[in-house]
C-alpha positions as CSV (number, residue, x, y, z in Angstrom):
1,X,10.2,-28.3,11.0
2,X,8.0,-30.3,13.3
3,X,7.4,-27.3,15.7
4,X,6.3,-25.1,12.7
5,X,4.3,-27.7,11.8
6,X,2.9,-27.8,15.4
7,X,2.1,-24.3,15.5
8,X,0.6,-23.9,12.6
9,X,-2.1,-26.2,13.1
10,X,-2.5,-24.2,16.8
11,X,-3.1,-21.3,14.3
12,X,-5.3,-22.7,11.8
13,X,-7.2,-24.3,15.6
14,X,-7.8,-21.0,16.9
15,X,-9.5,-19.8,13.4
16,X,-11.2,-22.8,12.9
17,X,-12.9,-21.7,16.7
18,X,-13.7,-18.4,15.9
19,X,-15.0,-19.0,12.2
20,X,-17.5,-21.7,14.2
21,X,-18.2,-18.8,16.8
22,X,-18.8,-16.6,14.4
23,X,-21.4,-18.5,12.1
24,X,-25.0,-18.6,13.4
25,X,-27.3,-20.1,10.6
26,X,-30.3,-19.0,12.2
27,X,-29.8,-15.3,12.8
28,X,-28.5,-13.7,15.9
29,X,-26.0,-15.2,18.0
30,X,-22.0,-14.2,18.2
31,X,-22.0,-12.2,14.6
32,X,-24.0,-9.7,16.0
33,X,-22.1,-9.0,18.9
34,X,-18.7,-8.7,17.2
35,X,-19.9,-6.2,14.9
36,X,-21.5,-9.4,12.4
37,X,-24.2,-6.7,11.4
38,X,-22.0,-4.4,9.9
39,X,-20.6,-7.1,7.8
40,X,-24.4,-7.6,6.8
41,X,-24.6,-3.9,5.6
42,X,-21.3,-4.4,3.5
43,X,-21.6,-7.9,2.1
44,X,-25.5,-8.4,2.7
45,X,-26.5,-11.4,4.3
46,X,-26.0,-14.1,1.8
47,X,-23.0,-13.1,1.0
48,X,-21.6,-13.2,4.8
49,X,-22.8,-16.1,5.6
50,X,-21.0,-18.2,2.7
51,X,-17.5,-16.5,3.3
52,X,-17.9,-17.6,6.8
53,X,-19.2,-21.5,5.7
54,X,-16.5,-21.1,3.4
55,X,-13.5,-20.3,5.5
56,X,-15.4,-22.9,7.9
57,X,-14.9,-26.0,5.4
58,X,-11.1,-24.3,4.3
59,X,-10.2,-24.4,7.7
60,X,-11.3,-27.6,8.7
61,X,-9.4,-29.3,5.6
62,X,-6.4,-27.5,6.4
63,X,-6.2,-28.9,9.9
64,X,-6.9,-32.4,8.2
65,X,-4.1,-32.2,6.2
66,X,-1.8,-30.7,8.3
67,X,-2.4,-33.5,11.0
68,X,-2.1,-35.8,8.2
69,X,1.6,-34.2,6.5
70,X,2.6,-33.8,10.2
71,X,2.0,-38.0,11.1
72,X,3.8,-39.0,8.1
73,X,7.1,-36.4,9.1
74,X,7.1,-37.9,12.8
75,X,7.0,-41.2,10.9
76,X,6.5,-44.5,12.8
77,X,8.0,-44.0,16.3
78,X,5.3,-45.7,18.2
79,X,2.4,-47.9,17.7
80,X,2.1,-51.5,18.2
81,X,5.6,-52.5,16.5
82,X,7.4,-50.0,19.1
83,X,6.0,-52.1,22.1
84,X,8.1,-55.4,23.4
85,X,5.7,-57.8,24.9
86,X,6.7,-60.3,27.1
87,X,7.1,-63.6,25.8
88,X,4.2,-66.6,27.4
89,X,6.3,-69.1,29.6
């Protein structure tokens, strides 16, 4: 369960990369290379630009939570309690 967990946020990393690749609030940028005009012509601008700030924010809370679920399921293998210090002589 852990490695699903692990690779899943990989996934949701890799989107969260291109989503931020892809956005370009002041016109131009990596959207029109990778065909981001297009996408103007079907959606118009506006429209474009808030899926992509959309799936931006989505994306970003995913990978919160996930990182969050996938703590709590490791559970409390390390930290401060898991270290012995020496005793002070």
């Amino acid at each position: 369960m852990l490695t699903a967990m692990t690779v899943l946020i990989a996934l949701v990393c890799i989107l969260l990369m291109g989503a931020v690749l892809v956005q370009n609030p002041k016109g131009g940028g990596v959207d029109a290379t990778f065909g981001g005009g297009a996408t103007n012509q079907m959606f118009g601008a506006a429209k474009s630009t808030d899926f992509i700030e959309k799936a931006t924010w989505y994306l970003a809370a995913a990978l919160f939570i996930l990182c969050i679920i996938t703590t709590l399921m490791v559970g409390g293998s390390g930290g401060a309690e898991a270290i012995d210090f020496p005793s002070q002589q």
